[in-house]
N, C-alpha and C positions, 0 to 999 in steps of 0.2 A: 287217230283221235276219235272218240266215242262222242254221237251222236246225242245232243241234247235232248231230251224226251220231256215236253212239259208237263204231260199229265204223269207222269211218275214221279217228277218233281213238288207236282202239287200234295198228291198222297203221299207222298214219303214224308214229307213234310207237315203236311197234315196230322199226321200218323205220332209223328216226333215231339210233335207239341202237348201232347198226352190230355189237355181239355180243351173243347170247344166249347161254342153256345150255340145251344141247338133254341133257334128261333119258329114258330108254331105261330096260326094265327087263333083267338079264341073265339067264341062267339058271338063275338060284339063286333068283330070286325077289326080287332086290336093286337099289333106286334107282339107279342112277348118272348123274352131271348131270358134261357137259364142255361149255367155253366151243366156241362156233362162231363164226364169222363169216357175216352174215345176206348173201348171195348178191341177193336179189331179193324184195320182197313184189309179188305180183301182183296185180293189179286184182281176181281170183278167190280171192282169200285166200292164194292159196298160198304157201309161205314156201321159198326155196332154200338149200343149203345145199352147199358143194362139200369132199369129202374122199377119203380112200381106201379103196377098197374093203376092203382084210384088217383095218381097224377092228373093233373089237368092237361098237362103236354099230351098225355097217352091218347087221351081223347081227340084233341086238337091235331095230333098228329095222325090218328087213322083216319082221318073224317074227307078223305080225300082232298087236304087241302095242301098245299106244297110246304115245304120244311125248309130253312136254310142252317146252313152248318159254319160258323165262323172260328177262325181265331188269329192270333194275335203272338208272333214267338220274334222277341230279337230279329227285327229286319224281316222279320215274315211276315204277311198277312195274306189270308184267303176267306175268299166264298165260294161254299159249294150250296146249291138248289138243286132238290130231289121233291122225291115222297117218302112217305114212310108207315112201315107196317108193324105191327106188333106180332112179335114170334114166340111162342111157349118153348120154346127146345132146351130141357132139361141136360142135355148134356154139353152144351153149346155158354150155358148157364154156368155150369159146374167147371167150363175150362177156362171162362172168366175169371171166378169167382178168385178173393184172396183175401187177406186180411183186412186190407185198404178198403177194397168192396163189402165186406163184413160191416166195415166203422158204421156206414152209409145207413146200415139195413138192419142195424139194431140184434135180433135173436132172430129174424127170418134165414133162411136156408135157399141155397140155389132150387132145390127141390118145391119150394112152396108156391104156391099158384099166383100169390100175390106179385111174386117177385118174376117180372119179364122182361126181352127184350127190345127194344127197336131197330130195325132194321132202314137203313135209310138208303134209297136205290138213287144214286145223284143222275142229274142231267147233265149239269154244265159247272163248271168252276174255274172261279177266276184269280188269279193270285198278284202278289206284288212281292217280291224278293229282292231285299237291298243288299249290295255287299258290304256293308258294315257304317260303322258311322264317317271314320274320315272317308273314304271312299263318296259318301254322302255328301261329306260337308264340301269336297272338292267342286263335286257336280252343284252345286248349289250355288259357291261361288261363283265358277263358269257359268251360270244361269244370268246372275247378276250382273256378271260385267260385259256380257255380250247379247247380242241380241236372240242366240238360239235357246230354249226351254233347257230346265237342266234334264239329266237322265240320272237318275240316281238308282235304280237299278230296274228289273226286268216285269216288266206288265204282261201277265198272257192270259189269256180265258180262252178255255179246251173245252170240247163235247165228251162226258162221259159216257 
């Protein structure tokens, strides 16, 4: 039997859900979380993200202030906490790029300066994995009529 591995679980997972909300603080000192489209997880954690530079995120996020990366898929949820940098890499851009990412960016081009990436280097992530909903609803019950906490599926938080 193969060895459960949670932090593959978390990215793979991660990865599957195709958007996240990449959360940024601004300079007032305030949350702000906007959906992204998750670009690439890589083998090294790292999480890609392609947007436009004059974004307020872009700023928010290189200003050495921590990022977090959420989402939200059918009995998934996670949090991942990094940082994040802005990367110019043209062909990195162009392996991205697709239609879908076209819709987003109007007549700009992978090639245009406007158009960057995010690079986001995680720390730590934490996830909750349910196996589905009766499996839930069972644990729940058993919550209720006994005195032990239900378990309805798996809590981990991994060091990346």
């Amino acid at each position: 039997m193969a060895e459960h591995d949670p932090v593959k679980t978390l990215l793979e997972k991660t990865e599957k859900a195709g958007v996240a909300m990449l959360a940024t603080t601004d300079a007032g000192g305030h949350i702000v979380s906007r959906p992204m489209a998750i670009q690439e997880i890589e083998e090294d954690h790292t999480i890609w993200f392609i947007t436009r530079i004059t974004t307020p995120k872009v700023e928010e996020a290189s200003a050495d202030q921590p990022v977090n990366v959420t989402v939200a898929e059918k009995g998934f949820w996670a949090s991942i906490s990094g940082t994040a940098t802005v990367v110019r890499d043209i062909e990195r851009k162009k392996k991205y790029w697709s239609k879908t990412t076209a819709a987003f960016f109007g007549e700009s081009q992978p090639e245009d300066s406007d158009i960057v990436l995010l690079k986001v280097d995680p720390d730590t992530g934490e996830y909750w994995d349910s196996p589905g909903l009766p499996a839930t609803a069972v644990e729940v019950i058993k919550g209720m009529v006994s005195k032990e906490p239900a378990h309805p599926g798996e809590n981990t938080t991994v060091n990346l």
